[in-house]
C-alpha positions as CSV (number, residue, x, y, z in Angstrom):
1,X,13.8,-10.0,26.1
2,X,10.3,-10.0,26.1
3,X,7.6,-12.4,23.7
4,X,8.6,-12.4,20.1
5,X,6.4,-9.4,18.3
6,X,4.1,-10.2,15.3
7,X,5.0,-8.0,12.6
8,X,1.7,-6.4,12.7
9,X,2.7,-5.4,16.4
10,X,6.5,-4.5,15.5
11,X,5.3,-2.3,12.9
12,X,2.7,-0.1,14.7
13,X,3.4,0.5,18.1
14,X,6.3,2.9,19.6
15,X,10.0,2.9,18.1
16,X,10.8,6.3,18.5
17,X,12.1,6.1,22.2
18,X,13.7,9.2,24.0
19,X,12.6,9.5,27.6
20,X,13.0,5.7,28.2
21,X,16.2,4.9,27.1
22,X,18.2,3.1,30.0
23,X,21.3,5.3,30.2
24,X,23.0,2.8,32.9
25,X,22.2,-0.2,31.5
26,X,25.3,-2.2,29.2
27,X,24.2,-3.0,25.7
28,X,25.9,-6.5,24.6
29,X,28.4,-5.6,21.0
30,X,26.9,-8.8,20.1
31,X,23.7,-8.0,20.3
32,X,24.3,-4.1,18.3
33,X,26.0,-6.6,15.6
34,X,22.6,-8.8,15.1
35,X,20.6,-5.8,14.3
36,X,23.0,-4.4,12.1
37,X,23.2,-8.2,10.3
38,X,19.0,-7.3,9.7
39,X,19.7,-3.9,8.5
40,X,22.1,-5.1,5.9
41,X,19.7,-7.2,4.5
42,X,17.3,-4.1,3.6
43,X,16.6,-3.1,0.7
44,X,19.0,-1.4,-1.6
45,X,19.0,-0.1,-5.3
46,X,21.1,-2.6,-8.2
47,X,22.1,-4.4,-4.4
48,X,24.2,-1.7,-4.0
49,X,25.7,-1.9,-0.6
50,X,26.6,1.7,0.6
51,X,25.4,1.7,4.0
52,X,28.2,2.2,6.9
53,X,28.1,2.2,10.5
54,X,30.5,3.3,13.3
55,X,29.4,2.6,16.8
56,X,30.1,4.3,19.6
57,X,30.5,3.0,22.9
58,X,33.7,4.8,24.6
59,X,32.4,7.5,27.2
60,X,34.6,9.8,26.1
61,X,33.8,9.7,22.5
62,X,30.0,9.3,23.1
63,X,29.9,12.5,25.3
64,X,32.4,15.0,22.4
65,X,29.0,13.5,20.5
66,X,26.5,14.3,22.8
67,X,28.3,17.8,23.5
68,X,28.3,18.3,19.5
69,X,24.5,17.0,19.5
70,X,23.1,19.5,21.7
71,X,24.5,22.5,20.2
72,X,23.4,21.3,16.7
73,X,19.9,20.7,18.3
74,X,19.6,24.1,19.9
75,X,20.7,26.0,17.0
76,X,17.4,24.2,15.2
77,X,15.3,24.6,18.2
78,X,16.7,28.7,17.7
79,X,16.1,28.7,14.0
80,X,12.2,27.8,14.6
81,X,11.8,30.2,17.6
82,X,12.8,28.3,21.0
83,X,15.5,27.1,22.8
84,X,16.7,23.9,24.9
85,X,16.2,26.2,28.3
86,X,13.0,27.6,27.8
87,X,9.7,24.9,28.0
88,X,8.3,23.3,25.4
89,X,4.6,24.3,25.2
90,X,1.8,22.1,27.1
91,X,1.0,19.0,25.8
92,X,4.0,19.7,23.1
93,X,5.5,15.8,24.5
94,X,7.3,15.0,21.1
95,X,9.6,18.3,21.6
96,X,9.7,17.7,25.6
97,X,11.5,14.1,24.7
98,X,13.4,15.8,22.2
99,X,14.9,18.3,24.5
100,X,15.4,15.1,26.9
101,X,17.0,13.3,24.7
102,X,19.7,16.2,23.3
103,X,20.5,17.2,26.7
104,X,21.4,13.3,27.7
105,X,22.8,11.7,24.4
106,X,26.2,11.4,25.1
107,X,25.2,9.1,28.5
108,X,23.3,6.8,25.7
109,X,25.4,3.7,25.8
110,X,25.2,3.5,21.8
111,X,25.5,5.8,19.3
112,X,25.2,4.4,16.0
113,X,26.0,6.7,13.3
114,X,24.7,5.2,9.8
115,X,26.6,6.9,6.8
116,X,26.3,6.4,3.0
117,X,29.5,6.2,0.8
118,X,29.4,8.8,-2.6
119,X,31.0,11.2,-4.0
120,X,31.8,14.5,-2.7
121,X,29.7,16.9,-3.3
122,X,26.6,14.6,-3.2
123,X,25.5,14.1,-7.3
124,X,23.0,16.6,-8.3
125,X,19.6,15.7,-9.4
126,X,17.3,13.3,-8.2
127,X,19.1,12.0,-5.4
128,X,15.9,9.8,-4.6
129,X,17.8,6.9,-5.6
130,X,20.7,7.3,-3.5
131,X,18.6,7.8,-0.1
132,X,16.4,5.1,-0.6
133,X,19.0,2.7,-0.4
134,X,20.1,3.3,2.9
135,X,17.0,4.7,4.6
136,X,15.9,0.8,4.9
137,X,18.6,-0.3,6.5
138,X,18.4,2.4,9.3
139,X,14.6,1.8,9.5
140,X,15.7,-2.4,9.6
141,X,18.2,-1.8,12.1
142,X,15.0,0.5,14.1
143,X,13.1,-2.4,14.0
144,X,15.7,-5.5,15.0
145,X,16.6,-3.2,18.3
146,X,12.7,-3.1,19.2
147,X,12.3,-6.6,18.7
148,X,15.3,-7.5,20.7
149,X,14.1,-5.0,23.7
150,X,16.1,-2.3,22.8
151,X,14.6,1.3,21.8
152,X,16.0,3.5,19.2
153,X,14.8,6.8,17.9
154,X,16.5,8.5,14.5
155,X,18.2,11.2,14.6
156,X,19.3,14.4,12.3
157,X,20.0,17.3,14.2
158,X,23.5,16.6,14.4
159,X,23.9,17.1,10.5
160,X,24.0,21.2,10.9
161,X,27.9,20.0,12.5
162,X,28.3,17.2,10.4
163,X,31.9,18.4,9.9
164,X,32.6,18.5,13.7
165,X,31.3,15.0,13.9
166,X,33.8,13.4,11.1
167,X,36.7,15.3,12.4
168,X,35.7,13.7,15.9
169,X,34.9,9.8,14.4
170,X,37.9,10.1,11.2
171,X,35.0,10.0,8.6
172,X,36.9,10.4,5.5
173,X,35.6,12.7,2.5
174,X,32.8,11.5,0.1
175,X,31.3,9.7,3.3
176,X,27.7,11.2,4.1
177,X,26.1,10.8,7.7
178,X,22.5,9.4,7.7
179,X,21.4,9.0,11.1
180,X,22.6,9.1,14.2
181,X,20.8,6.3,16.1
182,X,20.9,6.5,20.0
183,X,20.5,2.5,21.1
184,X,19.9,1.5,24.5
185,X,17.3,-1.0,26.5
186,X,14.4,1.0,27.3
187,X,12.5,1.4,30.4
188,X,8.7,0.4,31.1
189,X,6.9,-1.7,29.1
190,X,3.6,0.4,27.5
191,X,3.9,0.2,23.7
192,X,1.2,1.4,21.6
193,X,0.2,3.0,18.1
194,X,0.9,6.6,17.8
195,X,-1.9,9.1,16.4
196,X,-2.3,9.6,13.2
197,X,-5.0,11.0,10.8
198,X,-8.1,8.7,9.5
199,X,-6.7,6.5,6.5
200,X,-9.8,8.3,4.4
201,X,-8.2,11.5,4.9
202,X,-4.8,10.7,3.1
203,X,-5.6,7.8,0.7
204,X,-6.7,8.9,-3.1
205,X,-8.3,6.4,-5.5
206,X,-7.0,6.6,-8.9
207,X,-6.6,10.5,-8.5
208,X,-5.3,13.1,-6.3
């Protein structure tokens, strides 16, 4: 492991890792099971407690899930004009990783699949509630990996085949998938802020 992070540090240089995740590399169960201690302390609404994980660490398992992955992926990469075999356009590196990271996530030692428990169909109306009392403990769990020296990235595409994944993991109705949370050491060590726009362009005083 590397020096302890300040928060400051934690909280505003790289988690999202794609391209540097150490596919040969063992992760330690005991280490997986410390970050997901953090991530059930986030957060949750009336302490409701209706975050789930399932980890996946067989090879067999983890590449029906990679396999299941990179379809969903490249039917979104279709349904917003490209596709995992043609190249992402110049200087396009978030979608470059993302095509990386689709085409290699079954060889990820850990897949960590978050899932929230509720009815069936979801309740309608303002489910703002519901999500923001599991969203922490993903993010939680995010942030325990990175300080440990593992990288992380979340997730979604896999939820246009949500039902292939719970027919392949046994995840019973009225059981919602999250995030699917690739966990592995990463590789290389340079860790900074990402870009983002000037505070002054997206903070409003008093009114909009």
């Amino acid at each position: 492991m590397a020096d302890p992070l300040t928060p400051d540090a934690l909280l505003t240089t790289t988690r999202a890792v794609r391209r540097r995740l150490d596919l040969n590399r063992p992760v330690p169960r005991s280490l997986v099971e410390e970050c997901l201690r953090v991530a059930q302390q986030a957060p949750c609404g009336s302490g409701r407690n209706a975050l789930h994980w399932i980890t996946v660490t067989d090879p067999g398992t983890r590449g029906r899930l990679g396999t299941i992955y990179r379809a969903a992926f490249e039917e979104q990469l279709a349904a917003a004009g490209g596709g995992a075999d043609r190249p992402p356009p110049d200087g396009n590196r978030s979608l470059a990783s993302a095509v990386h990271l689709a085409a290699n996530m079954g060889a990820v030692p850990v897949l960590a699949l978050a899932c929230v428990v509720t009815p069936d169909p979801l309740p309608a109306g303002n489910q703002a509630g519901l999500w923001g009392s599991v969203m922490p403990g993903v993010w939680s769990y995010m942030l325990a990996a990175r300080s440990r020296g593992l990288g992380t990235v979340w997730t979604t595409a896999h939820l246009r085949r949500e039902a292939e994944v719970a027919r392949l993991l046994g995840i019973p109705s009225g059981v919602h998938q999250v995030a699917l949370v690739p966990t592995a050491w990463y590789t290389g060590s340079t860790f900074r802020p990402a870009a983002r726009p000037p505070l002054s362009t997206v903070l409003h005083d008093e009114r909009w």
